[in-house]
C-alpha positions, 0 to 999 in steps of 0.5 A: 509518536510516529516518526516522519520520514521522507524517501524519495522514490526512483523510477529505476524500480520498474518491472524490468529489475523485478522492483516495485513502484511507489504505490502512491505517485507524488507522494512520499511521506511516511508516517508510520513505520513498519514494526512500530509498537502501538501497544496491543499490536505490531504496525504490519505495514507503512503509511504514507499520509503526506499534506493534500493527499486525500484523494490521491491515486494509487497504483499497483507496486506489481503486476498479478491479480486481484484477490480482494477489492472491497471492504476487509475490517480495520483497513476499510476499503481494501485492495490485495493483489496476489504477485505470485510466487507467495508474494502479494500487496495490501493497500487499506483505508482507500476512499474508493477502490478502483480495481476488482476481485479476479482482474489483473493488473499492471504495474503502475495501474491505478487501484484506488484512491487514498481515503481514511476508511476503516481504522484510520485517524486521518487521508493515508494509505496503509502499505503492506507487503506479505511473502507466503502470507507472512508480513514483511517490511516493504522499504525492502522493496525500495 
């Protein structure tokens, strides 16, 4: 069973301190938790499914360059943005993907929109943050 959590993001996360964004603006539920058991496999990030988030506009945690904009199994519709430094972001299962492959992109700039493609039981983003291509909890962006 997920456990739901509310966290209420700041503004005080900006390219200035080196924090990042809340990838989904308005929208603060978590679903699902990082780490989570589902049995065959680890949950390697978090979801974000709040009520009437279907649709909703997702943004760039941190600025750097697209490396995947499109289709990548389970997670659907799917952007990567690579941070530099090792460091990248994946946001999966996205309606539409609003952003392509070798652009770059701000902080805060919209990507895509939350959707319920791939693997996926219902409207969510699937969060992930990866430094050196090893998953990581993003809360500890937060």
């Amino acid at each position: 069973k997920s456990v739901t959590t509310s966290f209420s993001p700041t503004t005080s996360f900006n390219a200035a301190s080196g924090g990042y964004v809340w990838p989904t603006p308005g929208y603060s539920l978590i679903t699902s938790q990082y780490g989570e058991n589902r049995g065959s496999y680890f949950h390697s990030g978090i979801d974000i499914g709040d009520g009437g988030i279907n649709g909703a506009t997702i943004v760039a945690a941190q600025s750097g360059v697209v490396m995947r904009a499109r289709w990548y199994g389970g997670y659907g519709n799917c952007v990567i943005i690579d941070h530099g430094n090792g460091k990248s972001t994946l946001y999966g299962h996205l309606s539409s993907i609003l952003a392509s492959e070798g652009q770059t992109v701000q902080q805060g700039q919209m990507i895509g929109k939350v959707g319920t493609t791939g693997d996926s039981t219902g409207p969510h983003l699937h969060f992930e943050t990866r430094s050196g291509g090893t998953r990581y909890n993003p809360m500890s962006e937060y």
